[in-house]
Structures are given as structure tokens and as C-alpha cells.
Backbone and ligand atoms as CSV (ligand in chain L), in Angstrom:
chain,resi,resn,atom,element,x,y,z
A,1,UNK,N,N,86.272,125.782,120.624
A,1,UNK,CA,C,86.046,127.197,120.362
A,1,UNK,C,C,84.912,127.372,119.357
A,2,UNK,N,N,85.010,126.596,117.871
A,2,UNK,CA,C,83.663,126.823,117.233
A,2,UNK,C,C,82.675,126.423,117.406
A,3,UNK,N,N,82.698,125.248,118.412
A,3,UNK,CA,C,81.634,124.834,119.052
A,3,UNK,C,C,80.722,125.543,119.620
A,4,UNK,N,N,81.644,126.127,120.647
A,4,UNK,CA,C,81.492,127.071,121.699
A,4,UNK,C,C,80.600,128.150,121.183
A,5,UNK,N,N,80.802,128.694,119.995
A,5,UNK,CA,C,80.246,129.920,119.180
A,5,UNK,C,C,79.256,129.522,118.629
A,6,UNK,N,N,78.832,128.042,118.427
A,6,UNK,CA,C,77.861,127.447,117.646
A,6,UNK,C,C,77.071,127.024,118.309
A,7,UNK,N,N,77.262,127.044,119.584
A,7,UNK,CA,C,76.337,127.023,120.551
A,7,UNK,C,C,75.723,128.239,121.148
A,8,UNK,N,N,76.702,129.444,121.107
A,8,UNK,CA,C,76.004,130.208,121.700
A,8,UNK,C,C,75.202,130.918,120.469
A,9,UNK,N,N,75.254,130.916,119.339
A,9,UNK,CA,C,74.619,131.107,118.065
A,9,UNK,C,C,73.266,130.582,118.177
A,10,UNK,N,N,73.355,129.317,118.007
A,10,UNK,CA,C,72.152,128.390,118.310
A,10,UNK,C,C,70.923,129.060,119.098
A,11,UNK,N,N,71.663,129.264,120.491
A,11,UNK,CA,C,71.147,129.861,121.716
A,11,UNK,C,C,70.383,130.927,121.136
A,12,UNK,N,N,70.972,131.989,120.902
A,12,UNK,CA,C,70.352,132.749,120.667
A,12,UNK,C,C,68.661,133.193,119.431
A,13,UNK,N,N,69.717,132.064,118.823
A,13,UNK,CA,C,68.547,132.355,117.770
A,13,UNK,C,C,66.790,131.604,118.341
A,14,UNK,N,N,67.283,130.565,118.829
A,14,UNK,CA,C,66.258,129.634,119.270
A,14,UNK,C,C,65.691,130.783,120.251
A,15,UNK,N,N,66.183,131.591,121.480
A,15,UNK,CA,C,65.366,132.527,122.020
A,15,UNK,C,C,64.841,133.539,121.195
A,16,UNK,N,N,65.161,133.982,119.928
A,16,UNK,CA,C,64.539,134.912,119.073
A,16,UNK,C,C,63.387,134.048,118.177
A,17,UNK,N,N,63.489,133.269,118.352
A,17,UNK,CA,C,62.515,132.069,117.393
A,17,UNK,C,C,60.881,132.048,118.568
A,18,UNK,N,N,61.705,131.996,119.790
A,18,UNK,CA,C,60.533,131.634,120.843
A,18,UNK,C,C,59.967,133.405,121.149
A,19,UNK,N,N,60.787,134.224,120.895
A,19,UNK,CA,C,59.930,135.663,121.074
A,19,UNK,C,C,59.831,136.065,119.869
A,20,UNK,N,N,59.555,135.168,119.123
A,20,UNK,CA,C,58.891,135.584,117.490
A,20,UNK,C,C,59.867,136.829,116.846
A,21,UNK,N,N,60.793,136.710,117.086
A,21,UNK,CA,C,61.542,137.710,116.202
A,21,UNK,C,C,61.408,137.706,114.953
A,22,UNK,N,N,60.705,138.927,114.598
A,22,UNK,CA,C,60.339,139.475,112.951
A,22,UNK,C,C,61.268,139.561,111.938
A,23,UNK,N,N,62.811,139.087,112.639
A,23,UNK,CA,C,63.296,139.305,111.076
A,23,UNK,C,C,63.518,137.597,111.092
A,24,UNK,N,N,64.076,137.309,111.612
A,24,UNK,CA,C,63.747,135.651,111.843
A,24,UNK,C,C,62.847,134.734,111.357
A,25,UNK,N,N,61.542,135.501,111.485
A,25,UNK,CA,C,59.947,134.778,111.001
A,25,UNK,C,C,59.866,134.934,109.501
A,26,UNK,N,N,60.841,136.239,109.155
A,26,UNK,CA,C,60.226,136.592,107.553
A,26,UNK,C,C,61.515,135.769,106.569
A,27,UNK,N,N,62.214,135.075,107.523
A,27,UNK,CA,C,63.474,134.089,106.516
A,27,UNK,C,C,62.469,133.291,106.677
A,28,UNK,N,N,61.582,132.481,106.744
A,28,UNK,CA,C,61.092,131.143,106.500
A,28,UNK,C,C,59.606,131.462,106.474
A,29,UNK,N,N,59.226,130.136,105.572
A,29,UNK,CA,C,57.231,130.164,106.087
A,29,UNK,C,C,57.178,128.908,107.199
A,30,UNK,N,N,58.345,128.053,107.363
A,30,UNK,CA,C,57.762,127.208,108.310
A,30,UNK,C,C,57.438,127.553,109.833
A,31,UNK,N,N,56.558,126.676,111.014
A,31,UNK,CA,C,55.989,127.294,111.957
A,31,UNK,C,C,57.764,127.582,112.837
A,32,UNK,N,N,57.356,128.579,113.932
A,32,UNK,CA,C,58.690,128.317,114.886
A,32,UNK,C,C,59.077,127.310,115.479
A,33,UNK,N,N,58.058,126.428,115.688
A,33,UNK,CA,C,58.127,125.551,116.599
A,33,UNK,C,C,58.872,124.530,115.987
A,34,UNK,N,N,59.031,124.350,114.631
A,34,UNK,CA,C,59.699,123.234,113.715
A,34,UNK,C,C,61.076,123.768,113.933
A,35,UNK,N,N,61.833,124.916,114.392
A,35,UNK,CA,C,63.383,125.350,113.875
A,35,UNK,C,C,63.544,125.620,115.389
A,36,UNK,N,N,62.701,125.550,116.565
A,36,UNK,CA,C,63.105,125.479,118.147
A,36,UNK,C,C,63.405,123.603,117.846
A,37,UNK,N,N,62.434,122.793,118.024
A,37,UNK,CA,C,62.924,121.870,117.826
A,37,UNK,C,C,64.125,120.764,117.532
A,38,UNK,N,N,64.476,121.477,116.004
A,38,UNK,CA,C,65.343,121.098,114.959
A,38,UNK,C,C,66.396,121.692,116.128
A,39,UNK,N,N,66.730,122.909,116.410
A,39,UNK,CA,C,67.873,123.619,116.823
A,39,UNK,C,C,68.442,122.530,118.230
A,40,UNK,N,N,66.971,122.044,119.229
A,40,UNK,CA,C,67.025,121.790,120.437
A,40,UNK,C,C,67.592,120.582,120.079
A,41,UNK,N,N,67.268,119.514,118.850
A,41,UNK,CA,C,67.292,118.232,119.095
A,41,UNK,C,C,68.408,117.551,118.502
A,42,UNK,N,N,68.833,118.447,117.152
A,42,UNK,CA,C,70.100,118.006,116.192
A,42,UNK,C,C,71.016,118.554,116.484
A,43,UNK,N,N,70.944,120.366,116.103
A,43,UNK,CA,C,72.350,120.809,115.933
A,43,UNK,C,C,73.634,120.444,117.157
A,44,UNK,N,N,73.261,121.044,118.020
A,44,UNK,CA,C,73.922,121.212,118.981
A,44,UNK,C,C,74.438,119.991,120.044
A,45,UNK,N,N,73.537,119.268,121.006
A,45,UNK,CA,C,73.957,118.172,121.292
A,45,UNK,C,C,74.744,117.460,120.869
A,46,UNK,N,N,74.300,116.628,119.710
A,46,UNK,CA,C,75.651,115.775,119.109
A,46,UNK,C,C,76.846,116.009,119.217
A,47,UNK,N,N,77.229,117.048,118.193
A,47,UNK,CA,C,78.358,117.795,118.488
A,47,UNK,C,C,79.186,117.461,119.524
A,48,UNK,N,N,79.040,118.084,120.667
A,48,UNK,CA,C,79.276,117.889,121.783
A,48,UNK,C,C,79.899,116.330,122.501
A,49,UNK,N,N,78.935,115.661,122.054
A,49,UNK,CA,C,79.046,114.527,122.449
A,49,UNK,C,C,80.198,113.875,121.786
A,50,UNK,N,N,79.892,114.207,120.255
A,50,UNK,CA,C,81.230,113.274,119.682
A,50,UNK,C,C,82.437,113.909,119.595
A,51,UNK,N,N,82.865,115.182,120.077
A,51,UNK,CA,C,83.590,115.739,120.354
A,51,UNK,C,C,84.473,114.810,121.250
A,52,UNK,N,N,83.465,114.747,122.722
A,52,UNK,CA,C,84.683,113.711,123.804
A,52,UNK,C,C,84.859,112.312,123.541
A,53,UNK,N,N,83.666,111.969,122.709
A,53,UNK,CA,C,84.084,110.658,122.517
A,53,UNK,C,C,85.309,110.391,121.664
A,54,UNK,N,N,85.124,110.793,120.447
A,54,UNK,CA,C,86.499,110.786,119.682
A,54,UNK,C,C,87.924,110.892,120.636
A,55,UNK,N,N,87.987,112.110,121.743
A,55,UNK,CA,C,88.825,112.061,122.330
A,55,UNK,C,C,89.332,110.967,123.254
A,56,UNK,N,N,88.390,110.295,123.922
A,56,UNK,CA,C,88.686,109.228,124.813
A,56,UNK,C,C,88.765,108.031,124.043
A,57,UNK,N,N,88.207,107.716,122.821
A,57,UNK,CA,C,88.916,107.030,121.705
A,57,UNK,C,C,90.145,106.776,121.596
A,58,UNK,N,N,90.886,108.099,121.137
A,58,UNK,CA,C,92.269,108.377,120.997
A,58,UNK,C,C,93.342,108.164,122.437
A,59,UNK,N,N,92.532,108.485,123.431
A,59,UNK,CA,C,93.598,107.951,124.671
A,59,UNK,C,C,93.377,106.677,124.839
A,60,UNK,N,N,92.065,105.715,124.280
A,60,UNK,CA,C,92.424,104.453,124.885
A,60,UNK,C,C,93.157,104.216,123.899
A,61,UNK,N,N,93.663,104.558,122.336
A,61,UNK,CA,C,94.435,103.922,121.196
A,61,UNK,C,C,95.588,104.249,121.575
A,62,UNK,N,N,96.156,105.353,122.295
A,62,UNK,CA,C,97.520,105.418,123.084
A,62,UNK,C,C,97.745,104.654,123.796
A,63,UNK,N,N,96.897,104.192,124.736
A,63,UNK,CA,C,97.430,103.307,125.764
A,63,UNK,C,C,97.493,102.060,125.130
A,64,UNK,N,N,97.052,101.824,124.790
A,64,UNK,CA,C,96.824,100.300,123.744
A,64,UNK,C,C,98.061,100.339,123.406
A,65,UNK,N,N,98.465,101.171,122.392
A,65,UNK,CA,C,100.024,101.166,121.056
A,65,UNK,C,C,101.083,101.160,122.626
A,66,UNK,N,N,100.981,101.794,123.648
A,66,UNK,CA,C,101.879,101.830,124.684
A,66,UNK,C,C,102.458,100.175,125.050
A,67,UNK,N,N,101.454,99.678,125.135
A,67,UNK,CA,C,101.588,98.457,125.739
A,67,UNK,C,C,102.149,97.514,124.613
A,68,UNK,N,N,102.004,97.403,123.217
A,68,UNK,CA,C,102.222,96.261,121.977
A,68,UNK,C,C,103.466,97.548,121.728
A,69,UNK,N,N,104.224,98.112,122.304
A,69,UNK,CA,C,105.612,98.465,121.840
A,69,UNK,C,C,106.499,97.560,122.030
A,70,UNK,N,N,106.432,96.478,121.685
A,70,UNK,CA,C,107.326,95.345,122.318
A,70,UNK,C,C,107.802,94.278,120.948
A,71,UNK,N,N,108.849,94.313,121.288
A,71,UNK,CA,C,109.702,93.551,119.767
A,71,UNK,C,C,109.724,91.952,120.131
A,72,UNK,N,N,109.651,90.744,119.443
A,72,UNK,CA,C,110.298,89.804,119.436
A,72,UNK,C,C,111.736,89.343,119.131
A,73,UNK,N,N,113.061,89.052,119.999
A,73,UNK,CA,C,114.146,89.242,119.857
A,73,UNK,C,C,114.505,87.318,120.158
A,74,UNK,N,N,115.144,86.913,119.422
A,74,UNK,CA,C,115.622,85.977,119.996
A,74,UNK,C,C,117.316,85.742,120.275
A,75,UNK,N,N,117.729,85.653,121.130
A,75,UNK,CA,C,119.667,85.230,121.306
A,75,UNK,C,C,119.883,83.865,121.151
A,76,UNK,N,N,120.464,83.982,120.432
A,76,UNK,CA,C,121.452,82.524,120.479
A,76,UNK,C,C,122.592,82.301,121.237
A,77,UNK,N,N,122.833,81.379,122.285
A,77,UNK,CA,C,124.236,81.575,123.101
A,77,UNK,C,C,125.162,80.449,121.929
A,78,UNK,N,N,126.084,80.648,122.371
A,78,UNK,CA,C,127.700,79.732,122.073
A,78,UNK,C,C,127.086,78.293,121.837
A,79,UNK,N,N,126.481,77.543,122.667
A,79,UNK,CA,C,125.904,76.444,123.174
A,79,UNK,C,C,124.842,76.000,121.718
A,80,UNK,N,N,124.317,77.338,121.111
A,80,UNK,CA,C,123.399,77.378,120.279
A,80,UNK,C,C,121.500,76.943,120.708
A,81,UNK,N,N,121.830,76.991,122.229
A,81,UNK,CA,C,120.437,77.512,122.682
A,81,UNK,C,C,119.986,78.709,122.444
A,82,UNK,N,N,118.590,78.652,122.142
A,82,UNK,CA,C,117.704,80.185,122.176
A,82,UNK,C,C,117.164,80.563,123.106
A,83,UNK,N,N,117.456,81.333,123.228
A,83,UNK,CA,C,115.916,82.526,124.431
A,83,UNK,C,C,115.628,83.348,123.613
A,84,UNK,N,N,113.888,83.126,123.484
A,84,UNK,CA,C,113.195,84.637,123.041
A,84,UNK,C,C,112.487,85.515,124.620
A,85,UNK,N,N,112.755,86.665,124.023
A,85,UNK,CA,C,112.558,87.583,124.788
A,85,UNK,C,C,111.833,88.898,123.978
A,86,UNK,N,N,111.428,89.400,124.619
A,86,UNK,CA,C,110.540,90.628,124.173
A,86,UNK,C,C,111.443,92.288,124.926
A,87,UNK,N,N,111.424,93.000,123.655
A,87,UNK,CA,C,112.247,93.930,123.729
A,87,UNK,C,C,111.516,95.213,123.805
A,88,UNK,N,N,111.398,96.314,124.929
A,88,UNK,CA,C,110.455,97.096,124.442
A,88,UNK,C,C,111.527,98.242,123.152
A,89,UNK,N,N,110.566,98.838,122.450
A,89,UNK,CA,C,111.350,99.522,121.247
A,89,UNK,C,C,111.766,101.042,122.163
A,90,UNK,N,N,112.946,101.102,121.587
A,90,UNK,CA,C,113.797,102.038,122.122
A,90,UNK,C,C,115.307,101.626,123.026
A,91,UNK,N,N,114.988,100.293,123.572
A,91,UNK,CA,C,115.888,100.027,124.238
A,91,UNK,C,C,117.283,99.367,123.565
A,92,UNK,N,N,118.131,99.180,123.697
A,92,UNK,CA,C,119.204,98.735,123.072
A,92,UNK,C,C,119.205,97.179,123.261
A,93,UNK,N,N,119.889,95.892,122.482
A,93,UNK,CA,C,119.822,94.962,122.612
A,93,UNK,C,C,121.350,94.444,123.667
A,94,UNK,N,N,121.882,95.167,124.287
A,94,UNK,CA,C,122.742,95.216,124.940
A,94,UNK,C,C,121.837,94.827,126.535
A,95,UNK,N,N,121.368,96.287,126.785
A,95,UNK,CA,C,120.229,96.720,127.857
A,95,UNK,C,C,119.093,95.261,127.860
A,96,UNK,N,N,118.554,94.843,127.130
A,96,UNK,CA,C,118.096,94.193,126.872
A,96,UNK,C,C,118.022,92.711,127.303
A,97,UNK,N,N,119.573,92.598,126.736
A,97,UNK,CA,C,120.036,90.935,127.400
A,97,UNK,C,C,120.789,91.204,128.741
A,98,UNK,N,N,121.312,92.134,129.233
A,98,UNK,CA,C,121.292,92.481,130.630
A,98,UNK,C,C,120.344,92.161,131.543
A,99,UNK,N,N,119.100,92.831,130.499
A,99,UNK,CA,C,117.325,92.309,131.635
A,99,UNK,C,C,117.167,90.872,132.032
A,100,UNK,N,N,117.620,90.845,130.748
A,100,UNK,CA,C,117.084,89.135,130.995
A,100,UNK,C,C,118.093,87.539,131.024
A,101,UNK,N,N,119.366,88.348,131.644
A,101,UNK,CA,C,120.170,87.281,132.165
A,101,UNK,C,C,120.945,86.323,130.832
A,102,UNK,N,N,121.141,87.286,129.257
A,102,UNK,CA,C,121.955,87.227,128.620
A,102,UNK,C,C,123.353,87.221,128.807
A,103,UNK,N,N,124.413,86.214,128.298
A,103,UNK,CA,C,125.397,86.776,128.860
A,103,UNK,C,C,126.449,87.273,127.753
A,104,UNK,N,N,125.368,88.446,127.587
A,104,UNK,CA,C,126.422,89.456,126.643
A,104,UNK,C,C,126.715,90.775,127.649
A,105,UNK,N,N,128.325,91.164,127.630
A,105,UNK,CA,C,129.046,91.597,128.545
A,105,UNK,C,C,128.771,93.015,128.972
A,106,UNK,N,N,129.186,93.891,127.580
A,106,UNK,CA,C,129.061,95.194,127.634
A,106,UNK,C,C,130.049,96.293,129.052
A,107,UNK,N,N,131.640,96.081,128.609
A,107,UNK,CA,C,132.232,96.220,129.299
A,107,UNK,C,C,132.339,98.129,129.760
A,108,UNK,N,N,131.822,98.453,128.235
A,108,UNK,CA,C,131.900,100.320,128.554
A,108,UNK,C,C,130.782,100.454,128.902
A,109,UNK,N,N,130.094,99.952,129.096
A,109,UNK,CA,C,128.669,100.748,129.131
A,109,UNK,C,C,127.469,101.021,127.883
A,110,UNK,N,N,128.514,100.722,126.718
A,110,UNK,CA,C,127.515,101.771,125.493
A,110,UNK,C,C,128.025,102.450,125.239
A,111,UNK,N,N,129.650,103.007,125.385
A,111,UNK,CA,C,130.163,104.702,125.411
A,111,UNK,C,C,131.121,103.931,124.113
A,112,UNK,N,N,131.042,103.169,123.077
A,112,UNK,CA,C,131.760,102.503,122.214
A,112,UNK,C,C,133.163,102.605,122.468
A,113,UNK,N,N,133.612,101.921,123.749
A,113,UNK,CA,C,135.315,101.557,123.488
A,113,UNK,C,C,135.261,100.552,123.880
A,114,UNK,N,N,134.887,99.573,123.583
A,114,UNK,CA,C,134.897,97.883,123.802
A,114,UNK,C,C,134.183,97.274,122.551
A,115,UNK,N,N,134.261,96.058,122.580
A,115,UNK,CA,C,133.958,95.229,121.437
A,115,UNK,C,C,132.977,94.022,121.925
A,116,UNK,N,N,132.829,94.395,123.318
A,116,UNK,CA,C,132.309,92.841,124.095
A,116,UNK,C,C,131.059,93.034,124.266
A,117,UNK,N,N,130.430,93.671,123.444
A,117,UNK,CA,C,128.729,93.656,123.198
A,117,UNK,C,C,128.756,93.241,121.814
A,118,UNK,N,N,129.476,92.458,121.140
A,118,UNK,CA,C,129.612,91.875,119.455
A,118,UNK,C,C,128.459,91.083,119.959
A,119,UNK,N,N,127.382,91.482,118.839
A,119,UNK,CA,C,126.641,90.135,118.770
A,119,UNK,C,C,126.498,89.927,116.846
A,120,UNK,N,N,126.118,88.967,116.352
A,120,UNK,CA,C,126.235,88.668,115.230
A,120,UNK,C,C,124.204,88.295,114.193
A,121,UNK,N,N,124.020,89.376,113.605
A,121,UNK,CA,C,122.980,89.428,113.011
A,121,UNK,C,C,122.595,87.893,112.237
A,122,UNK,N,N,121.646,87.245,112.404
A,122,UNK,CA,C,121.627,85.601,111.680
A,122,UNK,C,C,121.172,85.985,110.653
A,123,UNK,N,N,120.361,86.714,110.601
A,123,UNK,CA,C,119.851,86.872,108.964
A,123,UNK,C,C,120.248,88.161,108.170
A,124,UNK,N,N,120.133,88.228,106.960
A,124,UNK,CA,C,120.819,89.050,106.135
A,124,UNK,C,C,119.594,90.346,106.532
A,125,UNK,N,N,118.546,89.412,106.249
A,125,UNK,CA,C,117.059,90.360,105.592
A,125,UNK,C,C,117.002,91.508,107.117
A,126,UNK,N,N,116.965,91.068,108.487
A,126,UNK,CA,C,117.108,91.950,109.495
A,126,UNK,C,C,118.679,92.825,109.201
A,127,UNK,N,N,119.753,92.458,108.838
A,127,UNK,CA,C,120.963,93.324,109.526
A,127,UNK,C,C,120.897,94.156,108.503
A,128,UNK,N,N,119.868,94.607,107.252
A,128,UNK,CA,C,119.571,95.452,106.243
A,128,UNK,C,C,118.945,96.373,107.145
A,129,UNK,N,N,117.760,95.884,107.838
A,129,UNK,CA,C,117.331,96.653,108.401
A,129,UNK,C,C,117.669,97.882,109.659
A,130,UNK,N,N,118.992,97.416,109.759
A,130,UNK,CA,C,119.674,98.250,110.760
A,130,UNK,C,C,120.222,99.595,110.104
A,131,UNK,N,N,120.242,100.653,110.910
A,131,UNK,CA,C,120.964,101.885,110.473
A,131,UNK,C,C,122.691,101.629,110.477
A,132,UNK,N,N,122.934,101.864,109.440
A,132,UNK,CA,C,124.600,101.630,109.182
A,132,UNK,C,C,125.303,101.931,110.227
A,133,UNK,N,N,126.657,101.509,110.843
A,133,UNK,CA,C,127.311,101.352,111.986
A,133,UNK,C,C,128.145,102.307,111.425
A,134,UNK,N,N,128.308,103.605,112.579
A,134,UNK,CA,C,129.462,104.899,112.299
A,134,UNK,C,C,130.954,104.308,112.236
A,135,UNK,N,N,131.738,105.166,112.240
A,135,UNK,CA,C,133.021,105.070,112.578
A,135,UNK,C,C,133.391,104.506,113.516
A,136,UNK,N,N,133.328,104.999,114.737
A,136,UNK,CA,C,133.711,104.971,115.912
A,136,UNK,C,C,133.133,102.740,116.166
A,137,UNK,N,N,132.144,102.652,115.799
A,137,UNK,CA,C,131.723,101.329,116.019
A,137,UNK,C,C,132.445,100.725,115.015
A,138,UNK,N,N,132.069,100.994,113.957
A,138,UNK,CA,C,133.340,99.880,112.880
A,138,UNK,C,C,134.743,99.433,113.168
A,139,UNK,N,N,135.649,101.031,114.037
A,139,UNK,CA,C,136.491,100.687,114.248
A,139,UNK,C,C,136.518,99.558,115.937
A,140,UNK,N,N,135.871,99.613,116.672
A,140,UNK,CA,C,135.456,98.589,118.159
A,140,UNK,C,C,135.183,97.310,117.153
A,141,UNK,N,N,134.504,96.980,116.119
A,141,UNK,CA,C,134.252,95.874,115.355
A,141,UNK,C,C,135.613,95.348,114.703
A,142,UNK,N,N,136.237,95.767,114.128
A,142,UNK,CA,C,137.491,95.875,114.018
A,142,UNK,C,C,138.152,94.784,115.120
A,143,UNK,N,N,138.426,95.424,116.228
A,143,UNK,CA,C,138.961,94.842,117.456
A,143,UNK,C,C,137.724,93.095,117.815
A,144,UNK,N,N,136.522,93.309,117.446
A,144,UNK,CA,C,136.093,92.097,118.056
A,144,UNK,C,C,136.353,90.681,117.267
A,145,UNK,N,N,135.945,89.488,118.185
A,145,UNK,CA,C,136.699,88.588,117.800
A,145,UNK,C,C,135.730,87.910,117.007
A,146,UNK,N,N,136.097,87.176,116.274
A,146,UNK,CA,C,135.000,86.092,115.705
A,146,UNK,C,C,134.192,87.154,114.293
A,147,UNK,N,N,134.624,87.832,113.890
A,147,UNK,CA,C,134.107,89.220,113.514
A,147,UNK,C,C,133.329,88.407,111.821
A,148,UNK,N,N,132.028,88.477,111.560
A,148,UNK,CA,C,131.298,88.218,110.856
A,148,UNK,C,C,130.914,89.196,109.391
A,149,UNK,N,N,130.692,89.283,108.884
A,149,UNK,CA,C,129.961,90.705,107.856
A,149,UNK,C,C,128.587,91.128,108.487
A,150,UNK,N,N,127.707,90.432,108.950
A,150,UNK,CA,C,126.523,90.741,109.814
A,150,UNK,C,C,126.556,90.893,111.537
A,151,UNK,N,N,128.132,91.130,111.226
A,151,UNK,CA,C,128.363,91.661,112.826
A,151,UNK,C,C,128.209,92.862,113.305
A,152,UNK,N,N,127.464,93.367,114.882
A,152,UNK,CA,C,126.771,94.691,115.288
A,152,UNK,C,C,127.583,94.842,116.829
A,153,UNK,N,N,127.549,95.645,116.941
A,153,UNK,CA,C,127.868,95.791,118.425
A,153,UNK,C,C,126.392,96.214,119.003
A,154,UNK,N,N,126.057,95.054,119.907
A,154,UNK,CA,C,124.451,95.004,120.669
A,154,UNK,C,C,124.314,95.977,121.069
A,155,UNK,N,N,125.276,97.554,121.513
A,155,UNK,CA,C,124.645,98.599,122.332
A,155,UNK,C,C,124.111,99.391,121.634
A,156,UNK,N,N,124.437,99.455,119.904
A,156,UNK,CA,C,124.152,99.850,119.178
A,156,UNK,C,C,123.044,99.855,118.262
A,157,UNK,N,N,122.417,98.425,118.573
A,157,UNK,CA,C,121.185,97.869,117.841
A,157,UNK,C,C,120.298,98.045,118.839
A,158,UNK,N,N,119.313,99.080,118.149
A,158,UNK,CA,C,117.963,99.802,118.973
A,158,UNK,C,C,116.644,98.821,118.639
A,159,UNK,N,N,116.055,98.599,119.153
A,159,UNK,CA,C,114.599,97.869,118.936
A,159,UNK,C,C,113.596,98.742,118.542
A,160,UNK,N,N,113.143,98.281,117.430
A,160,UNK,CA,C,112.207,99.389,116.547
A,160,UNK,C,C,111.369,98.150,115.844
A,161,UNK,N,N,110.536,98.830,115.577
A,161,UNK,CA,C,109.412,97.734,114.777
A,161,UNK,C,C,109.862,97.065,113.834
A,162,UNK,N,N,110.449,97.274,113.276
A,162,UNK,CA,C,110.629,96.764,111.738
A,162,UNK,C,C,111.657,95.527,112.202
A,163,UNK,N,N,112.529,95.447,113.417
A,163,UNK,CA,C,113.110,94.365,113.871
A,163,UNK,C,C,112.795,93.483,114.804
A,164,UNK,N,N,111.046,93.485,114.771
A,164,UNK,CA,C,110.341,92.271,115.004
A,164,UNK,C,C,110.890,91.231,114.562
A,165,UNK,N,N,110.897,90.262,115.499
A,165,UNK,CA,C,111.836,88.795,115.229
A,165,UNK,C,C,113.547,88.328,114.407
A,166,UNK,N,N,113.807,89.378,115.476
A,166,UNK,CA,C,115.560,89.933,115.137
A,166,UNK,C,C,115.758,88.471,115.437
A,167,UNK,N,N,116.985,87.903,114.972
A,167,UNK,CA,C,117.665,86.789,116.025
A,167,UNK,C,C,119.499,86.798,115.907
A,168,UNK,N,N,119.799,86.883,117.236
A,168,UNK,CA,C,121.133,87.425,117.266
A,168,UNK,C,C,121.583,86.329,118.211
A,169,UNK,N,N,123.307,86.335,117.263
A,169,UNK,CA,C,124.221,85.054,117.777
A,169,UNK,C,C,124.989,85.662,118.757
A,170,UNK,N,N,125.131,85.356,119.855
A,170,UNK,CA,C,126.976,85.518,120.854
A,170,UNK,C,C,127.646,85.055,119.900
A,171,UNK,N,N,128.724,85.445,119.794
A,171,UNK,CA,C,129.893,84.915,119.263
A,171,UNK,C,C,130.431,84.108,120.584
A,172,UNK,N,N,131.050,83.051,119.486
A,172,UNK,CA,C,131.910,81.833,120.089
A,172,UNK,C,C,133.029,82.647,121.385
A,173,UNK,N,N,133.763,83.340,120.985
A,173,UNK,CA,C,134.735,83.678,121.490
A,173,UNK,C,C,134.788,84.959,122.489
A,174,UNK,N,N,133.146,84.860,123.440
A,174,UNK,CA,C,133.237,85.817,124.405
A,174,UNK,C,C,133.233,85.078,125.556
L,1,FES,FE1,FE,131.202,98.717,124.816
L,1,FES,FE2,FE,129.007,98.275,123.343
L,1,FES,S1,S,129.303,97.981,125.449
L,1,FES,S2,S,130.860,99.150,122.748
């Protein structure tokens, strides 16, 4: 929009510059031909230009951040083998090891009345990083077996940046 006005500003004046407009001529001693110029070659163009560029900037930096939304997660089974896997953020670590042939159970769905998505946080410094577990989950934790202090119910633990290189145990006793 101010572009828009700063162009048609421009415009105009530069045609009053080229038909010698007298009130125009008596703001300056320099020739016209120096402020047709100036008007034709600086103001306006640029503008313009870096206007879309900036914009198509910003959509390739979206698509970019689209694609590196992706967490490093590793599971530990019973066995105490690892699989790392890559989690995109948002998804639950339940959903997650479902994708990829985890065999953590998840008997409700996610609707918290089961306990058989217990998985067990290995490190202290990540299960800080989790948003505190409500009621309704403490009490399903409650019921699960093998029950740890850094124990989560997986439908509950969301993948978000900050839990880059989570690493989560099965419990023994699923
Ligand atoms: Fe049942 Fe998580 S799947 S509480």
C-alpha cells in the first residue's frame, strides 16, 4: 500500500519535473534532468524488488524449519537394545513407536485408562523437561507395573524441541 502511493507520488512528480512545473523548479537550483533520473533509477525500483524478495526468503525459511521438525528419540526394549528413530514434533511417543514397529502397546488409544503405554524417562535432565503429568495420568501410573519416579505414560509425552535426544526404557514387565 505505501509503496503503491510512493510510486504513484514518484510518478507524478517526475511528469511535473519533465513539463517543467514552476513550483517544482523553484524548490531546487539543480537541472531537472538530475531529479528525473534520481527518481527513475533509485527511489522506486528497488523497493519493489526487495519487497518480493524478502518474501520468497521467508517461504523458503518455512519450508526449510518444516522439514528439520524432527526430534531424535531413542527406545530401549526389555532386551536393552536401542532403536533411534526420529520423531516429528507434535506427535506423541506412543504414535511414534507404533510407526516404527516399537512394541509399546497403547491399549486405550491415548484416552488415559490404561497404563500399557508406561515408558520410563532414562535421564533425569529430559523427564524435567516434560510438562508435569495431570491427575488422571498419575492415577493410570499408579496402576503401571515396574513404576519408576521418571516414569511417563508414552501417549502423553509430546515431541517438542527441547526433547531432542529423549531416550526412553519399556519397562521389563510389558
Ligand atoms: Fe492408554 Fe496411554 S495408551 S493411557
Amino acid at each position: 500500500m505505501a509503496i503503491s502511493k510512493l510510486s504513484q507520488l514518484g510518478a507524478q512528480m517526475i511528469k511535473s519535473l519533465e513539463k517543467g512545473a514552476p513550483g517544482l523548479l523553484l524548490l531546487t537550483s539543480r537541472p531537472r534532468a538530475v531529479y528525473t533520473h534520481h527518481f527513475r533509477n533509485c527511489s522506486l525500483q528497488p523497493l519493489k524488488h526487495e519487497h518480493f524478495s524478502t518474501m520468497a526468503a521467508n517461504k523458503a525459511e518455512e519450508d526449510g524449519n518444516e522439514e528439520e521438525q524432527k526430534i531424535s528419540v531413542t527406545f530401549v526394549d526389555k532386551d536393552g537394545e536401542e532403536k533411534h528413530i526420529k520423531v516429528p514434533i507434535g506427535l506423541s511417543m506412543l504414535e511414534a513407536a507404533l510407526e516404527n514397529d516399537i512394541e509399546l502397546e497403547g491399549a486405550c488409544e491415548g484416552s488415559l485408562a490404561c497404563s500399557t503405554c508406561h515408558v520410563i524417562v532414562k535421564d533425569m535432565e529430559y523427564y524435567n523437561k516434560l510438562e508435569d503429568p495431570n491427575d488422571e495420568e498419575n492415577d493410570m501410573l499408579d496402576l503401571a507395573f515396574g513404576l519408576t519416579e521418571t516414569s511417563r505414560l508414552g501417549c502423553q509425552v509430546i515431541a517438542k524441541p527441547e526433547l531432542d535426544g529423549i531416550r526412553l526404557k519399556l519397562p521389563t514387565g510389558t
